[in-house]
C-alpha positions in Angstrom: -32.5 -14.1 19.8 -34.5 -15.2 16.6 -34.4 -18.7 15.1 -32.5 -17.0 11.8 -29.6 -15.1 14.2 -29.1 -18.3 15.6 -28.7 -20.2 12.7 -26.9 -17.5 11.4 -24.3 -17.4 14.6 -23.8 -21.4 13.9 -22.0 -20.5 10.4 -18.6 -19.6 11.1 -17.4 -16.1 9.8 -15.0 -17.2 7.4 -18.0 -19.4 5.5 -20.0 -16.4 5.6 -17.2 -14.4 3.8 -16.7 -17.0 1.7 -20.2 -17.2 0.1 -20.2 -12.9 0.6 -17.3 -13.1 -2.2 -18.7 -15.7 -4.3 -22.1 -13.9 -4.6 -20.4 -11.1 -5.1 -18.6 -12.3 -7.6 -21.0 -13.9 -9.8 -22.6 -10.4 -9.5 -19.3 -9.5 -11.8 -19.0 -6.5 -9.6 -15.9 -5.1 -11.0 -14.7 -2.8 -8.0 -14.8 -5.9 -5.7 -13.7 -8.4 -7.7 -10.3 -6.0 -7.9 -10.8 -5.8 -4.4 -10.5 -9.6 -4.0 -7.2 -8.7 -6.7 -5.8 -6.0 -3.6 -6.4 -8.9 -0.9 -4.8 -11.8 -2.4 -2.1 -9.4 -3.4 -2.2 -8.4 0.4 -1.9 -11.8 1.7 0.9 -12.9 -0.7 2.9 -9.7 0.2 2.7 -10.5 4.0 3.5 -14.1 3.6 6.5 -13.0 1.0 8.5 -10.9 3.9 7.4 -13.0 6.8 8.9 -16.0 4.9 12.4 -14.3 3.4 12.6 -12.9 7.0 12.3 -9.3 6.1 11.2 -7.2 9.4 10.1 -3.9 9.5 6.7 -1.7 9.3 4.0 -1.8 7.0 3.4 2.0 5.6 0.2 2.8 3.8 0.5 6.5 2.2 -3.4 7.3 1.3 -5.7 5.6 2.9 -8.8 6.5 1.0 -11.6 4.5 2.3 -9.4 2.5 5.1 -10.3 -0.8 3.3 -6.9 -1.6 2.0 -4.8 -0.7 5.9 -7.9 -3.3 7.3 -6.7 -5.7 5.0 -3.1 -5.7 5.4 -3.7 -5.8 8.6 -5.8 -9.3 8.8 -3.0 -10.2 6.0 -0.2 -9.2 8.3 -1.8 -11.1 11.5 -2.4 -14.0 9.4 1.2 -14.7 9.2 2.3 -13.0 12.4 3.5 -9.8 11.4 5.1 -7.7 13.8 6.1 -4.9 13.0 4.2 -1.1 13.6 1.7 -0.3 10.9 1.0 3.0 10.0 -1.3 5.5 8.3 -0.3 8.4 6.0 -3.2 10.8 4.6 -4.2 14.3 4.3 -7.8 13.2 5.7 -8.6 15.9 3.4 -8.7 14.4 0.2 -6.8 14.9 -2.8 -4.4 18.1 -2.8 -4.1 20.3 -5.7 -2.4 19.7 -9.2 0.9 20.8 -8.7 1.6 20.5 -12.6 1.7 18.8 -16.1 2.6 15.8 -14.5 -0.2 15.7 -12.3 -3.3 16.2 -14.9 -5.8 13.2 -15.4 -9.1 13.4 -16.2 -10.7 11.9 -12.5 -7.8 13.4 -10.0 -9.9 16.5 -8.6 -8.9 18.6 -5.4 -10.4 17.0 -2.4 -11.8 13.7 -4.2 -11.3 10.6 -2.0 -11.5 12.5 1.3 -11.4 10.4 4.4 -11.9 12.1 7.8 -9.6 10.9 10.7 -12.3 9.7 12.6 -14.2 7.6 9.7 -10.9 6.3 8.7 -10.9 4.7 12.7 -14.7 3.7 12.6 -13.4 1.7 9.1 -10.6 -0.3 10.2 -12.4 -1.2 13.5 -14.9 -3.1 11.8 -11.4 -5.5 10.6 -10.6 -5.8 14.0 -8.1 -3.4 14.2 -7.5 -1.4 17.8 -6.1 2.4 17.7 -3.2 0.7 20.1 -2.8 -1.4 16.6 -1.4 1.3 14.6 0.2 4.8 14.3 -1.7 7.6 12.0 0.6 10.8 10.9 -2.2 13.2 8.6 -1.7 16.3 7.3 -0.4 16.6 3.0 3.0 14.9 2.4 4.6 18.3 1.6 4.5 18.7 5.3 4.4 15.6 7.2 7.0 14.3 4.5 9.2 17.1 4.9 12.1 15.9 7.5 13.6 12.5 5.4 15.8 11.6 8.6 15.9 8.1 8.8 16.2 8.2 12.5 12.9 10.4 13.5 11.4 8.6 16.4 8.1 9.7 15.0 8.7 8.1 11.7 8.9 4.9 10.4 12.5 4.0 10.0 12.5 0.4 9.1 10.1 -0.9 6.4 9.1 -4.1 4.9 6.0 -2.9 2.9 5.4 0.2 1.7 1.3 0.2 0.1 1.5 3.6 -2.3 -2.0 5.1 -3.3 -1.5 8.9 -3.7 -2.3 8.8 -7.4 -0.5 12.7 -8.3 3.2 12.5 -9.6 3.5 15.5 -6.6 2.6 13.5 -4.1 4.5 10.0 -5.4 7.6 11.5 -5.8 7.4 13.2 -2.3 6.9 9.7 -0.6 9.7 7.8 -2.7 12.2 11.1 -1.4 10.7 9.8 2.3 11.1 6.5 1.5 14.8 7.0 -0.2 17.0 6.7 2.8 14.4 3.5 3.9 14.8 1.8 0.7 16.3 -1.9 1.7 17.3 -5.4 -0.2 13.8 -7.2 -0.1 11.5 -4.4 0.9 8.0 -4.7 -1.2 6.8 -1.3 -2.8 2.8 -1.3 -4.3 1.7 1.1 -6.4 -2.6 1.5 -6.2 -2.4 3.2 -9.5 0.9 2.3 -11.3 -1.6 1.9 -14.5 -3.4 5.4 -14.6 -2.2 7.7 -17.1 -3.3 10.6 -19.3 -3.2 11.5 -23.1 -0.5 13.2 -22.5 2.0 10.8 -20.4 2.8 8.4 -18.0 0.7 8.1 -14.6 1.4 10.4 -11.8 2.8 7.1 -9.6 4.7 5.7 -12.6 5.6 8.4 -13.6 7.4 9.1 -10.0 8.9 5.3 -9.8 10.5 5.6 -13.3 11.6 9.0 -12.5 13.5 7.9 -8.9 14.5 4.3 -10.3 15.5 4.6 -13.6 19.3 5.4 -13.0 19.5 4.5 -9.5 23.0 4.1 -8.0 21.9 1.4 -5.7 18.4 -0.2 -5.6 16.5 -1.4 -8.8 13.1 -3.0 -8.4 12.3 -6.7 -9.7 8.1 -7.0 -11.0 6.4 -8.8 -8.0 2.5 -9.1 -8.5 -0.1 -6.7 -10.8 -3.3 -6.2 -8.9 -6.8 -5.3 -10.0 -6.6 -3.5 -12.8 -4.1 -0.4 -11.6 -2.0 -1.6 -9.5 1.9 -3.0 -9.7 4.1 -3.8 -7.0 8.1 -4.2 -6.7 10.5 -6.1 -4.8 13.6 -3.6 -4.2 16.9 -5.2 -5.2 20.5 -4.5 -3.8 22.5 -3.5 -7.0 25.9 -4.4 -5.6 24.3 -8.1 -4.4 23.3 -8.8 -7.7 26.7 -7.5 -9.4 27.8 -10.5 -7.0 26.2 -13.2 -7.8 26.6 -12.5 -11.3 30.4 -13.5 -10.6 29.8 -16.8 -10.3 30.8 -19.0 -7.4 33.1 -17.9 -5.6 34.8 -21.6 -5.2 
C-alpha cells in the first residue's frame, strides 16, 4: 500500500464526501448542486415518515441513472427505514409520445435508458444488496396494468412514492397504480413537476392536476421543491381535515 492510500484510508468517508461536495460545488456544477437539492430532499422525506410514524415501501417509478433509488436508500437507513424498496422502469428508456400532452422539446423515445444490469452495478456502489430491494421492469402500460391493491407482487402499502417518468402517459398510469395506495401522510415527489412545453403544462403536472384536482378523498399539501424541477406532496385525508375544521370537539 502507498504512503497516499494510506493517508487517504485515515480520512473517514464521510469527510471525504464532504470536501467531494464542497469542491464540487464551488465548481457551480449545476446538475450536482440539484443533486445535493434531490439528497437533502431525500433525507428530509425519510426522516418526515419515520418521525409521523408512517410505514410502508419506498417506490421509485424511473430509475434513470439509479442515483436517486441509491440515495433513498442511504436516506432511508439513516433513519431506520424498513420497509421494501422497489424499482419501476422500462430499462429501455423512454417509451413513445402517446400524444399532445406528451410533447416537449428533450422527451425522445429511448432517452434515459438504463439496462437492468447497470441499474444493479449503480446502486451497489451505495451499498445497496439485490436482497435490499425488489425491481418490476418492463413499460408501465404493462407492468402497471393489474391496480389490485392486494397483488403479492406489488407494493401495497407505501410511504414514499419518488415519480420521474417525465410523459403525461406514463404519470397518469402510475397515479391510476398508485390510486387505491394513496393514504393520509404518504409523500408523493415529482422529478419533473416543473417541465413544460409552449403549449401546456408538464407531462407529470399535468397528470397530478389532472388526478387531484376534484378528488373525492385525498388532496395534496406542498412539501419541499427540489433542484430546479422537482415538487413533492404530502397526501391529505379530506374527511380528517373537514374534522378538525369543526373545532374541538369539547
Amino acid at each position: 500500500m502507498s504512503f497516499g492510500t494510506a493517508l487517504k484510508n485515515l480520512v473517514p468517508g464521510r469527510l471525504r464526501r464532504i470536501r467531494s461536495d464542497v469542491s464540487h460545488a464551488l465548481k457551480r456544477d449545476d446538475a450536482f448542486i440539484d443533486r445535493i437539492g434531490q439528497r437533502d430532499f431525500l433525507r428530509r422525506a425519510f426522516r418526515a415518515i419515520t418521525f409521523n410514524g408512517i410505514t410502508g415501501d419506498y417506490v421509485e417509478f424511473g430509475c434513470c441513472g439509479g442515483q436517486t433509488f441509491g440515495m433513498a436508500y442511504r436516506a432511508g437507513k439513516k433513519v431506520g427505514f424498513s420497509g421494501t424498496m422497489w424499482a419501476f422502469d422500462s430499462f429501455h428508456g423512454l417509451p413513445s409520445q402517446k400524444g399532445p400532452k406528451d410533447a416537449h422539446p428533450v422527451w425522445v423515445e429511448g432517452d434515459m435508458r438504463i439496462t437492468l444490469d447497470e441499474f444493479h452495478k449503480v446502486v451497489r456502489t451505495y451499498g445497496v444488496k439485490e436482497s435490499d430491494y425488489r425491481v418490476v421492469p418492463g413499460f408501465y402500460e404493462q407492468s402497471l396494468a393489474d391496480v389490485d391493491p392486494e397483488r403479492v407482487d406489488r407494493p401495497r402499502n407505501i410511504a414514499l412514492a419518488y415519480i420521474d417518468c417525465d410523459l403525461y402517459s406514463s404519470t397518469i398510469q402510475v397515479l391510476r397504480f398508485l390510486s387505491p395506495r394513496l393514504r393520509h401522510g404518504l409523500i408523493l415527489a415529482f422529478d419533473d413537476y416543473y417541465c413544460w412545453s409552449e403549449t401546456g403544462l408538464s407531462g407529470e403536472r399535468a397528470a397530478c392536476n389532472e388526478v387531484f384536482r376534484a378528488h373525492e378523498k385525498f388532496q395534496l399539501l406542498p412539501y419541499m421543491q427540489f433542484g430546479w424541477n422537482g415538487m413533492s406532496f404530502v397526501v391529505e385525508d379530506r374527511a380528517l381535515l373537514a374534522k378538525d375544521d369543526r373545532g374541538p370537539s369539547w
